[in-house]
N, C-alpha and C positions, 0 to 999 in steps of 0.2 A: 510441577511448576518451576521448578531447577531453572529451565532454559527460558522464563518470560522477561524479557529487558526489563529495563531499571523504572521507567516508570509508572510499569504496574504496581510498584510497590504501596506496601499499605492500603491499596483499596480494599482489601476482603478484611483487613482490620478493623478499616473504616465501617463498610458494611456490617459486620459482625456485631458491634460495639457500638453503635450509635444508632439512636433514632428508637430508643427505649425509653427516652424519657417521658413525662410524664405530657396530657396534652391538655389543652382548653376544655375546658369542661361542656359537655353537650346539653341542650335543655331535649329533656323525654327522649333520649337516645334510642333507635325503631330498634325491635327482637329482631334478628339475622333470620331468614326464613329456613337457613341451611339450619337451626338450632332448633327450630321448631321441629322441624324433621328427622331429628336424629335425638335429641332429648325428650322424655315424657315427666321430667323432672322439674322444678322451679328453680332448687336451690343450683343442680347441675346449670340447670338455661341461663342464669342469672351469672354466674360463675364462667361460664364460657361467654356469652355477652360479652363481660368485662374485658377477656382477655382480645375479643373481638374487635375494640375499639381501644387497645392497646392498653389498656389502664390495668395495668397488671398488677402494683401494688396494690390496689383495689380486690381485687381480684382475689390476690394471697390472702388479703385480711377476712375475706367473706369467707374461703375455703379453711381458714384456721378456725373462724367462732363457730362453724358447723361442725369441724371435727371435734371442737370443746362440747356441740353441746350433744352430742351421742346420735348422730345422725346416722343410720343406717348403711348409708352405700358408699363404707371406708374407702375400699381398693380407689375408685371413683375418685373422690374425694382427693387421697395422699395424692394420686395419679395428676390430679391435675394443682392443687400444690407445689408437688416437683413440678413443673411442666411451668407454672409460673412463676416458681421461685429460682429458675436456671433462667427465664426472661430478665426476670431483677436482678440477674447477675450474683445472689445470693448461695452459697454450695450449702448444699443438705446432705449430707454423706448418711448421717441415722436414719433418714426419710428414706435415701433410696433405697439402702439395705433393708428397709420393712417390704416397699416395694416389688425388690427384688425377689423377694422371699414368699411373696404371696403365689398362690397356684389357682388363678380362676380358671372354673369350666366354661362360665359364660364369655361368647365370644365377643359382647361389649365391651368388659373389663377387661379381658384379656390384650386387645385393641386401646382402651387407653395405657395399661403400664407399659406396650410397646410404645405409643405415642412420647409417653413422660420420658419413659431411659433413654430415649431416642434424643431426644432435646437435650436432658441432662446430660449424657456424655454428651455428644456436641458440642456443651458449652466449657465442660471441665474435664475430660477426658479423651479427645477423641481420636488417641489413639484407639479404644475399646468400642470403640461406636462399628457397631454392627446393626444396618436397617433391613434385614432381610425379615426379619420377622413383623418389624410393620408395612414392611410390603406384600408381606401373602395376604392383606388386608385390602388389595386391590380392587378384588371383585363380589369382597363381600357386601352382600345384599343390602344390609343396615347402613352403611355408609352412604352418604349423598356424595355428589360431585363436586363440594367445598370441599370434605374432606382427603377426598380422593384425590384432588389437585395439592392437597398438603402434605400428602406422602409422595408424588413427584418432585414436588420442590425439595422437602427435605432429602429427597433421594439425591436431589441435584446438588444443593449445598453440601451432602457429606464429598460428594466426589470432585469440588470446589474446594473443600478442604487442603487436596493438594495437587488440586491443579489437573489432574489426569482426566483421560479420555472426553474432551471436550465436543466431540461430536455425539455420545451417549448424553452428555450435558443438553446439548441443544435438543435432541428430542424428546429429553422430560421435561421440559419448559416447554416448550411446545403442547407436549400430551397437557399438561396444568394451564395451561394458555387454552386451550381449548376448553376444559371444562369449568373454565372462569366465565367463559364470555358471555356467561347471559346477565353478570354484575353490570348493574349501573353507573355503580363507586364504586374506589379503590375502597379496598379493606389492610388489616397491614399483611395479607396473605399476596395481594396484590404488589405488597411493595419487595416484599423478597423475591417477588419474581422478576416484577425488572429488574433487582439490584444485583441476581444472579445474571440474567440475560445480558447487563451490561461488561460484566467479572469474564465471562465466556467469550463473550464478542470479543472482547478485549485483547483478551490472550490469542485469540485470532484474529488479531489483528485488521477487525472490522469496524473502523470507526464510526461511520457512519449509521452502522447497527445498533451501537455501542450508543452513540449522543439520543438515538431516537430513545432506546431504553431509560436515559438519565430524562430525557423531557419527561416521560411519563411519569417517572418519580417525583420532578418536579410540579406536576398538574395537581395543584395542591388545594383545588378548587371541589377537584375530582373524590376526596376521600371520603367516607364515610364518619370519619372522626375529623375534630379541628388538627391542624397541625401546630404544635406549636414553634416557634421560634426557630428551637435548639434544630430542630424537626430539617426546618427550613435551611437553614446553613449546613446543615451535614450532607442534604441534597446538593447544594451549591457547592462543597466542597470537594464532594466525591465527582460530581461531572470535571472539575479544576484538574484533579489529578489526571482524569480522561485526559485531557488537552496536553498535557504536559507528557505524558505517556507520548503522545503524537506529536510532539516536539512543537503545538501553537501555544507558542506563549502570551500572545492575545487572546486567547479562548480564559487561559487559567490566569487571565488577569482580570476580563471580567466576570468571571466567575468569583473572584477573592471579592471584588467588588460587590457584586450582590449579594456574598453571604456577611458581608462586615453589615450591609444595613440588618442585619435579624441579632446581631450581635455585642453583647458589652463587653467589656477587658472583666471578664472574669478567670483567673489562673485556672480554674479546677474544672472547667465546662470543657468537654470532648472538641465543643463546635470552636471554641478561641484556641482550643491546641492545633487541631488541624487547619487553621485558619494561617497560623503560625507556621508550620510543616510548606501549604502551597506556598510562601512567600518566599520561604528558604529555598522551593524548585524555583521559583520565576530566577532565581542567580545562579542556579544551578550552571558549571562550566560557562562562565564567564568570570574574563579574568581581568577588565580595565579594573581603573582604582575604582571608579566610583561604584562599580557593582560587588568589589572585596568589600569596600566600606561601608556597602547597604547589607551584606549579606553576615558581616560581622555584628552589625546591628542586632537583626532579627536574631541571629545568634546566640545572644546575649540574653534576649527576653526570653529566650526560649531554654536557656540554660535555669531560668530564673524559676520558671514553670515546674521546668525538674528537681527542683530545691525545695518546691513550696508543696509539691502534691504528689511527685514520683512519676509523672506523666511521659511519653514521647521519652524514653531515655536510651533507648535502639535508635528513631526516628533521628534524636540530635547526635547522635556519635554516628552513625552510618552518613548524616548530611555532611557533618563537618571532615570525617575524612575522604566522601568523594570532590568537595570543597579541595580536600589539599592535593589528590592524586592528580585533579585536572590541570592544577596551576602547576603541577611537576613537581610538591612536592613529597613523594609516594615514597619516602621512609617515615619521614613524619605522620603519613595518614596512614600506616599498618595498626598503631594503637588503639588507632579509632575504629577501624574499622570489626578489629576483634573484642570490641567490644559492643560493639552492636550483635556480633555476632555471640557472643556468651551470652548478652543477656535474652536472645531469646532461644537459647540450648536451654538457658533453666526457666525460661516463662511458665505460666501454669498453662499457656493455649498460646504455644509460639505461634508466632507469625511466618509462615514455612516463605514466603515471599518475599522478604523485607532481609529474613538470615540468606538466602538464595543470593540477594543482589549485593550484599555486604561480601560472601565471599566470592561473587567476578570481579569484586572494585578490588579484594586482594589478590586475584590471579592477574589482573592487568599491572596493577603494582609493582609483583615479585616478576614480570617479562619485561617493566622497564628498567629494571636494576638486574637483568640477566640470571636469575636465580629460578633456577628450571627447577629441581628437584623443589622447591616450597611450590611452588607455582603448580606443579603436578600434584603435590598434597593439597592446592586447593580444589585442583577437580573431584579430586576423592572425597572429599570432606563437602563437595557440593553434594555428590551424585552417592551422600553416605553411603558409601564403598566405604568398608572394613574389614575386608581378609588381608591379607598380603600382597605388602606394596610390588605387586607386578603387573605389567601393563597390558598385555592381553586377559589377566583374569580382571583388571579395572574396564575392558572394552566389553570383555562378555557380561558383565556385571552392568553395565550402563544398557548395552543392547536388549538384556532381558527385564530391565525394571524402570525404564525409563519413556514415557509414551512418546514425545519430544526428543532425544537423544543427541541431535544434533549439533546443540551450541555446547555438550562435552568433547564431543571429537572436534569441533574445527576448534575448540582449544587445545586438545592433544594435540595435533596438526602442527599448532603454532608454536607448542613448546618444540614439538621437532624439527620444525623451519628453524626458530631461533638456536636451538644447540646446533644446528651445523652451521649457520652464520657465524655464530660466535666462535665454535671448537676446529671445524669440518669434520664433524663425523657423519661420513657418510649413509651408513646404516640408519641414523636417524631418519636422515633425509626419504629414505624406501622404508621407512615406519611411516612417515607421513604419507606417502604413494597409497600404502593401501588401506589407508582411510579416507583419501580425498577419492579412491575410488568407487569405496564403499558407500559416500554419503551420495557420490552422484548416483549411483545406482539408486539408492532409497529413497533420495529427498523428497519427493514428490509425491509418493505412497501414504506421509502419515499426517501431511499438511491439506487440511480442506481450502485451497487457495482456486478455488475456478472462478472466484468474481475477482475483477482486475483490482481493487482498492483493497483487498485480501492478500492479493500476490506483489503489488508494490510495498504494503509494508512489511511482506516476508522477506524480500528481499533488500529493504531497508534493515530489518533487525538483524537475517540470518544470511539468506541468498547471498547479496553481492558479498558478503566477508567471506562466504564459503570457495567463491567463485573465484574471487581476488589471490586468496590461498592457495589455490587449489593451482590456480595457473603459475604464480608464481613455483610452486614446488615441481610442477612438468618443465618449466624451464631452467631450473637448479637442472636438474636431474639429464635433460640433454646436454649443458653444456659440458655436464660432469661424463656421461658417457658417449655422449656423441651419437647413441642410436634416436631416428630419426621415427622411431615409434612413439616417442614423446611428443613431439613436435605435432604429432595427429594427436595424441591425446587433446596437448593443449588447443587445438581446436577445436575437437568435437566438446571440450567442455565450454570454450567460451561461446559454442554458437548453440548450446543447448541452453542456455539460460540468456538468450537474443530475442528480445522483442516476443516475447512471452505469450503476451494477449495478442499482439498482433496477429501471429499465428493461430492461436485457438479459435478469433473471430473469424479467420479465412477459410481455417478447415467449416465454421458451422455455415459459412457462404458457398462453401464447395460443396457442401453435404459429403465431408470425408469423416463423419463419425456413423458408429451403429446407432445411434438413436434414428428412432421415424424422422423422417424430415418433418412434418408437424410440429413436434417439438425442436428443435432447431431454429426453426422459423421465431417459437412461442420465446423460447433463450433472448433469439438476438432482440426481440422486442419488449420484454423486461428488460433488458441492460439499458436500450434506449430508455425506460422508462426512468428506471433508478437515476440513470447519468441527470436526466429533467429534474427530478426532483430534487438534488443535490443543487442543482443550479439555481431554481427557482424557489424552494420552499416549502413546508408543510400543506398538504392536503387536508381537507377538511375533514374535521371528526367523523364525518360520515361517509368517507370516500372510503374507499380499497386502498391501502398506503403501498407505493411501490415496492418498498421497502421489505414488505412484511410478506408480501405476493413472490416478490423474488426468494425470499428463504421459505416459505413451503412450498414453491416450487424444486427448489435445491434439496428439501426433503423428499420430496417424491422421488425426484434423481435416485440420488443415494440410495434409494430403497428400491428403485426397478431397476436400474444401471448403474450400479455401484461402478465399475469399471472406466465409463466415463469420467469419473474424479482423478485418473491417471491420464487417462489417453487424452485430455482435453490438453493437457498442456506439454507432453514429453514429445520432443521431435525426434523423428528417425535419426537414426547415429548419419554422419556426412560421408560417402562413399570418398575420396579425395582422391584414388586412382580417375573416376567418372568427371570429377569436376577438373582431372586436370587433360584429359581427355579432351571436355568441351569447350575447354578454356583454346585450347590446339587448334581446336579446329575453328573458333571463333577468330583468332589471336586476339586474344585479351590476357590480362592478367588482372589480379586482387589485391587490391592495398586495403588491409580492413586494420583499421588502430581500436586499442582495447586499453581502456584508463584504468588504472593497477596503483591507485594512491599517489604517489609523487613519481610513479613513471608508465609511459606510455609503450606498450606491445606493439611491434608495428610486423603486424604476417604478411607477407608477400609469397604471391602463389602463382606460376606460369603451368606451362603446359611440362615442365623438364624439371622444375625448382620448388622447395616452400623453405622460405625462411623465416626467422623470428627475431625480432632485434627488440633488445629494451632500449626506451630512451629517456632521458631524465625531462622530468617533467614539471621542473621545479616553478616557484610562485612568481620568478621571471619569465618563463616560458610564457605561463598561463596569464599574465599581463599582457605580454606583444601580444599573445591570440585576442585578448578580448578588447585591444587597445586596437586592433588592424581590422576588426570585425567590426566596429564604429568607427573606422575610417570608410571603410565601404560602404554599410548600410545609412549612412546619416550625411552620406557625401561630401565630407569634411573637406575643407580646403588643405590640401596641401601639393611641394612641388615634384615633379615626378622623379625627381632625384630622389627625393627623401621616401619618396614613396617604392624606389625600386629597391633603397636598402634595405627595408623593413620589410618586406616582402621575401628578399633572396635570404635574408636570416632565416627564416622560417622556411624556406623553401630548404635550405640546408639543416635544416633540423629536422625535417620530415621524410627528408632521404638521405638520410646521411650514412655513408658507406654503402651505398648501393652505385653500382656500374649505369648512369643513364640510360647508355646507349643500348644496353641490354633490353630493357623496357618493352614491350611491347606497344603498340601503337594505341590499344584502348583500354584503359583502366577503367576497371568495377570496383566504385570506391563506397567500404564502409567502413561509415565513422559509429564514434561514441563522444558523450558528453558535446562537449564547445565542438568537436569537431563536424557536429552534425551542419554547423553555421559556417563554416569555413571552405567553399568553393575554391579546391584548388587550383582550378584553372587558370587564378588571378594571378600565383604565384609565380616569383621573376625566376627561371632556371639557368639564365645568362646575365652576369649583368654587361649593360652598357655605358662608355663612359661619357660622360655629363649628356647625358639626356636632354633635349630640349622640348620635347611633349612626350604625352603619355605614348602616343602612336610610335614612338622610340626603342617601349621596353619589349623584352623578350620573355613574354606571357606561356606558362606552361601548356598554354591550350594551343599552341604553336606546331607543338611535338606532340601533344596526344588530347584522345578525348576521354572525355573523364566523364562518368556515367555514378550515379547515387546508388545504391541497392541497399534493401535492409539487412541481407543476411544471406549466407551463404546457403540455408535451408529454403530460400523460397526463392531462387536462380531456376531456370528453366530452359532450355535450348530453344530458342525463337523460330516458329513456324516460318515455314516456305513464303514467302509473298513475293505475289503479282503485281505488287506496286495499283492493284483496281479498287483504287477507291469509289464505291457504291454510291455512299450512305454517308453523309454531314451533317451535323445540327449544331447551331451556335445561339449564343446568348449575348446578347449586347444589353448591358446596363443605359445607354444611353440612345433614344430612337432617331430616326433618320436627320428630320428637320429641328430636333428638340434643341433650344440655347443655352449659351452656358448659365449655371444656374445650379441650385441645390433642391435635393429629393430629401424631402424632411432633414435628416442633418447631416447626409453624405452628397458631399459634390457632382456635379453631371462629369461624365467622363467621355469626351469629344471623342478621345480615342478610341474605345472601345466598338463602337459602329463605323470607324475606320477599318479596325480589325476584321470585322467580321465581313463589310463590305468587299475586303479584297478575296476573303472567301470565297464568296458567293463570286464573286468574277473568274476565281478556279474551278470552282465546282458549282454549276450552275443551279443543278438541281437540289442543292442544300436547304435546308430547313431552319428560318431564321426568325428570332425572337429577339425583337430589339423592343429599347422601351418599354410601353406598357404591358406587352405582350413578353418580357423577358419577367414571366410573373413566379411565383412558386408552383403551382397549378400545372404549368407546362411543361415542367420540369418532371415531377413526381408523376407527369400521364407518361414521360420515356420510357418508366419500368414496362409500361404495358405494352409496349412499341420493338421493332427490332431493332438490334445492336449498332449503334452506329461507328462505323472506321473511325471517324473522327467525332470527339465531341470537344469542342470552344466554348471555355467561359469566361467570356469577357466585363468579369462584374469586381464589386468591391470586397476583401476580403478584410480581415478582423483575427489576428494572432496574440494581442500585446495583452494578455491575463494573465491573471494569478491564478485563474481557475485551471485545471488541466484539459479541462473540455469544451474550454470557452473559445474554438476555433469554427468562426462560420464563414458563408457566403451571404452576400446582402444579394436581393431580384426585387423587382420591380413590383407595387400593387400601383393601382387605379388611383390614387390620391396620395401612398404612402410608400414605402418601402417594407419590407419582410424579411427576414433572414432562416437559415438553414447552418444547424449546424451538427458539425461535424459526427457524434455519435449520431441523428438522425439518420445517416446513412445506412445503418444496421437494417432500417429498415424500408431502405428502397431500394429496389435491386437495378440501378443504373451502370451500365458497362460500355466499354468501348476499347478498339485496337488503340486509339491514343486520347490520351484527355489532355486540353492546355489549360491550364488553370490563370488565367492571364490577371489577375486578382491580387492585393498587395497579401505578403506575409502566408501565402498558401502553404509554404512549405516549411511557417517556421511556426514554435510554440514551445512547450514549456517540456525539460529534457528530463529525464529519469534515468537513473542507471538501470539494467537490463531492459527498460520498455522502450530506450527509443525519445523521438521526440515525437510529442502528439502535435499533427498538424494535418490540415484537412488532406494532401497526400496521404497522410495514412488511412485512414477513413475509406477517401476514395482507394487505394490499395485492396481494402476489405471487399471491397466491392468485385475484386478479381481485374481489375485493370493492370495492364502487364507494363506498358509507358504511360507516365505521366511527365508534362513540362508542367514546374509550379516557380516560385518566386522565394526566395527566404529573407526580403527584406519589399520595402515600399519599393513599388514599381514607377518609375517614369510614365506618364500615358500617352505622352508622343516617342517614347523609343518605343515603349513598346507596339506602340501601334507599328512603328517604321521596321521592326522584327519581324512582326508578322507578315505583314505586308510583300517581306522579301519571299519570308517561307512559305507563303503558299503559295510562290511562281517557281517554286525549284523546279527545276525537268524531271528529275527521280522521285516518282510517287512514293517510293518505297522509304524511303529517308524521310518522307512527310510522315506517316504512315507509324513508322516507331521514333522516330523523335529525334532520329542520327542529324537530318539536316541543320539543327539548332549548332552544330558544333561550328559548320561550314559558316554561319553567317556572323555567328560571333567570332569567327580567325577575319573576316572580314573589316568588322567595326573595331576590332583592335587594333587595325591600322590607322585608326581614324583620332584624332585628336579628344579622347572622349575619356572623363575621370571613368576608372573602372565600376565606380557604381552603377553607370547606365548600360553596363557591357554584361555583369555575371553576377546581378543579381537572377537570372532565371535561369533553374539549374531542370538536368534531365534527372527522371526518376526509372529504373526500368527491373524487373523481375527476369529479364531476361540477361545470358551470357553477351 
């Protein structure tokens, strides 16, 4: 558990420790049918009951006046004593030693003193815990499948204990998941298992997985016993930390909220300490006054807690010095933090999680006060390494006992980055080489990341720092030796962690995996499913949950095609003799920029050259960008003077020390981050002086054409064309004769049957769907239909979410409108030589580092479309009608056809006195050189 970020922490403590307390008293409590079946006893039935419905002091007091009163079936008896009395949290050390001591031949008894020692260490020992011997209990006869699903679980919590092998985790949860299911209610058998299911997701960084397991926790309707109170707020507390883990601080706010209504100010209750603990994350790293002054607050009470009961005394020294290391000041918070970390070196049932994240907050500490040497004692003292401080036997030591490994070397890494910043020793610098080479080689091997919301927040915890690292150290290292085998490294690593999912969705469209196509197909239609149910909501109790469908399907994977969980997401290395080859013979060349923290990587690649330039990328850069991207997209008024000098600053910031003239005439351009929004076209490469209209400036798109791509792994050499366009079909949102006027709440769009009408005057024979007939229906029968050269959508698009999926297209119904969106594409197989996406915001949406921005281009991408023209802001509907209009009268089909004529007619309207909004808000997308 070493490498799980900071706010997993305390949830297995939470788990562990809570939700023991005592419940509502039941009237005529029903005998568990699994008890009938496995007990022929009263006093046994009555005694497991108890523990059944969690009343465990109960429980204890019944199994002690039996054994007072000479009741025959001791072993039994002590057996579940212990078993109850490590529930109450009570240690029996003379109990277990009878225990221990006993030698049944009977294979019942024998089966409970493994049960009890199994529990008991757990609770107060578990370095000693060893379940193998109530696991050869599997398939004996006598057991029911309650109990049977008791030794999976417990099998699962020991190996939760510290975190390791999380994919063995999920399929004994699974196996116990299964032989639950014929429960009606939750039992508390039922609740260790989502509370484990949600601890594993977790750490896999599966949220979604994760909240579904904490609602069921919370279906508190569902149990077989009352819940009480305490019951209830620990539920609510534990989903809070979830959220907070995932950085929603709106989730773990209403979550404090719903658990404060089950709750009083009582100091000594579990549920008002960790009540306390989430309110200390809601201010976690932030640093205005008002949130120091709330955070000091809580602080305070919670120092008070610690005075009064001994409570949270890791929790508030671990809070209070990542409180000081964020606001910078990380010599002040080393006291703190080693003291969280002591106190649970000597806990009686440390918290291997909570000591874990206490010492990265000291390894990040001792790297901002440049103190390498402690900062390397703290990866040891993480990844308890104890031989001799040497760093290859600390690497081989990590690589064999670590199932996670990672987030120790990209801290090795960065102690080495940093001592040659700091000293120049170079050696460091090729210490860090061969482990940034080593983790790219493995990354990917030991993380279950095939579902995209699994690989975005790997890359959120681990990925991009590794990535970040990693380029930065191949660019030390060229400029220090000048050999240009770096220079390929640092590409093939930044374009092996490009757009991730993208890729993995295209190869299961392309059928370039070994799975049957069947399944491929069965993939991309779960994903569609799960993406729906994230958008929309919980299915009903009695539905198939996507959710749950998607991961035993991903168990089945894993067990017939293990291999798959590599090959889904690693890209071929990048051949760059080949690419610079087709770059030659295209003349093109590559401007792809890589955002590296406060400075931007800008690779330029011809057919002769690859360069790398770092550029400063500081929070004035990153203003003009996002200040000149709403001068565009929001068509702000201003004058074209003002507007050419903002423009040419950035236009010299994004080529700056590059020979223009050198250039090649078409640039394949890919971005990252804000760059994905920024159309360099716009930018001024000459200025002019005092300008008197926009038709004045001297527009980069002047001197070249500038083309979007996602990545260097999915460029293609462009087939031969005939310029014989066959095959047309277009969509017009608004129909021939129709007024202007709104379609339930989106406007008619005059233009749009502009557009298409001049189509059809190109190509006669076209297939057109305007109006009512531009329905959903007609769209989804294309798949069944051949490929069309051209497809035209001239409809309403939808980008401006918070959701990441929330990018559709609006079509037309009979009374209403309908939308489509963007994952639904997974699962219609529509293609074409070009698609225009004539639609507001088609090509913009919400960015991700490694993934890209998701926007219906990408989607339609999946689909195997090689050009696409989309929009990255709200489109005009009389330019854009007046666009198209031009382009489908170009003479060269073949420039229709892949998307090049769009260049020609916008170097035209740039002449035109026209704010550049209405000129480059539609950019070209293309997979091809």
């Amino acid at each position: 558990m070493n490498n799980i970020p900071v706010w997993l922490l305390c949830l297995y403590a939470i788990a562990t420790n809570v939700w023991t307390s005592g419940c509502k008293k039941n009237t005529n409590p029903p005998l568990p049918y699994y008890i009938k079946g496995f007990h022929d006893d009263p006093v046994l039935n009555s005694i497991d009951s108890l523990n059944f419905l969690m009343k465990f002091k109960e429980a204890e007091k019944m199994a002690e006046e039996a054994l007072n009163s000479g009741y025959s079936e001791i072993l039994k008896l002590k057996s579940l004593l212990l078993w109850t009395s490590a529930q109450n949290q009570v240690p029996q050390n003379e109990l277990l030693n009878e225990v221990l001591q006993a030698q049944p031949q009977d294979s019942i008894e024998r089966y409970f003193k493994a049960r009890a020692v199994s529990h008991y260490y757990y609770q107060f020992e578990p370095k000693m815990l060893d379940i193998r011997e109530l696991r050869s209990f599997l398939n004996a006869g006598f057991l029911n499948e309650y109990y049977k699903a008791a030794i999976e679980i417990k099998s699962a919590e020991v190996l939760l204990l510290h975190f390791t092998n999380p994919r063995l985790i999920r399929s004994l949860l699974e196996s116990a998941e299964n032989k639950l299911s014929s429960f009606n209610k939750y039992t508390y058998l039922h609740y260790r298992l989502y509370r484990s299911q949600a601890l594993v997701y977790n750490a896999q960084r599966q949220k979604e997985f994760c909240l579904l397991a904490c609602e069921k926790i919370k279906d508190f309707d569902r149990y077989v016993f009352a819940p009480s109170d305490e019951f209830k707020a620990a539920a609510h507390n534990f989903t809070g930390l979830i959220y907070r883990y995932h950085s929603d601080i709106e989730g773990l706010k209403h979550e404090i909220e719903q658990s404060k209504s089950y709750l009083k100010e009582d100091s000594c209750t579990e549920g008002w300490h960790m009540l306390l603990f989430n309110q200390l994350l809601v201010h976690m790293g932030k640093i205005d006054v008002g949130s120091k002054d709330s955070f000091e607050h809580v602080y305070k009470t919670s120092l008070k807690l610690k005075s009064d009961c001994g409570k949270l005394q890791s929790n508030i020294a671990l809070m209070k010095g990542m409180h000081l290391a964020r606001i910078g000041e990380s010599l002040n918070a080393i006291p703190y933090l080693f003291e969280a970390i002591n106190f649970e070196n000597n806990a009686r049932h440390p918290n291997t999680t909570l000591r874990s994240i206490a010492v990265n907050m000291l390894f990040s500490a001792y790297m901002s006060m440049n103190k390498f040497k402690e900062a390397e004692e703290t990866v040891m003292l993480d990844s308890e390494y104890t031989g001799t401080p040497d760093r290859d036997s600390l690497i081989k030591h990590i690589d064999q006992t670590q199932f996670f490994p990672f987030h120790f070397f990209i801290n090795l890494i960065e102690i080495d980055f940093g001592k040659y910043l700091h000293t120049g020793d170079v050696q460091a610098l090729y210490n860090a080489l061969k482990l940034v080479r080593k983790i790219n080689r493995d990354i990917y091997t030991q993380y279950d990341v095939t579902d995209e919301d699994a690989i975005i927040k790997f890359f959120d915890d681990h990925g991009q720092r590794f990535v970040e690292t990693g380029l930065k150290t191949l660019y030390e290292l060229y400029q220090y030796s000048k050999d240009t085998m770096y220079l390929r490294e640092f590409i093939g690593l930044a374009e092996r962690h490009t757009n991730v999912t993208l890729g993995r969705d295209l190869k299961l469209k392309r059928s370039g995996y070994t799975l049957p196509k069947a399944l491929q197909q069965e993939e991309l239609s779960i994903i569609s499913e799960v993406k729906e149910y994230k958008r929309y909501g919980k299915f009903s109790r009695d539905s198939e949950n996507p959710l749950e469908r998607y991961a035993a399907f991903q168990s089945r994977l894993r067990e017939e095609y293990p291999e798959y969980f590599t090959e889904a997401l690693i890209k071929d290395s990048i051949d760059l003799q080949t690419v610079m080859g087709n770059l030659g013979k295209t003349g093109s060349c590559i401007l792809k920029l890589d955002v590296v923290e406060n400075t931007v990587f800008r690779t330029y690649i011809d057919s002769k050259v690859i360069q790398i330039s770092p550029l400063d990328f500081n929070e004035e850069y990153r203003s003009r960008f996002n200040e000149f991207y709403q001068i565009l997209s929001e068509n702000k008024e201003i004058s074209p003077e003002d507007f050419q000098q903002q423009s040419h600053i950035l236009y010299r910031w994004m080529f700056s020390g590059m020979n223009q003239n050198m250039i090649p005439g078409k640039i394949l351009y890919i971005p990252s981050g804000i760059f994905n929004l920024i159309n360099p076209e716009v930018l001024i490469y000459l200025e002019n002086k005092n300008p008197n209209a926009f038709a004045d400036l001297h527009y980069l798109i002047h001197k070249h054409e500038i083309i979007f791509s996602p990545g260097l792994s999915f460029m293609t050499m462009p087939p031969e064309s005939s310029g014989d366009i066959r095959q047309v079909t277009a969509f017009s949102f608004t129909g021939k004769n129709e007024k202007p006027g709104q379609h339930a709440h989106l406007t008619a769009l005059k233009g749009t049957y502009e557009e298409v009408k001049q189509l059809s005057n190109s190509f006669p024979k076209a297939n057109i769907y305007a109006g009512k007939e531009a329905n959903l229906k007609n769209f989804r029968d294309l798949s069944q239909k051949s490929k069309p050269n051209i497809l035209h959508l001239a409809l309403h698009g939808f980008a401006a979410s918070n959701e990441r999926d929330d990018v559709k297209l609006y079509f037309r119904e009979r009374y209403s409108i309908d939308s489509l969106t963007g994952y639904e594409l997974l699962n219609i197989n529509v293609s074409s030589d070009l698609l225009v996406l004539s639609a507001c915001q088609s090509a913009a949406g919400q960015i991700h580092d490694s993934e890209g921005i998701y926007s219906l281009t990408r989607y339609f991408m999946i689909n195997d479309i090689p050009n696409i023209l989309s929009s990255i802001w709200n489109m005009d509907d009389n330019t854009s009608s007046m666009i198209f209009n031009t382009y489908y009268k170009l003479p060269d089909k073949s420039k229709i056809q892949n998307g090049s004529g769009l260049t020609e007619i916008k170097r035209e309207l740039s002449g035109k006195p026209l704010h550049p909004y209405y000129i480059f808000g539609l950019v070209r997308y293309s997979m091809h050189y």
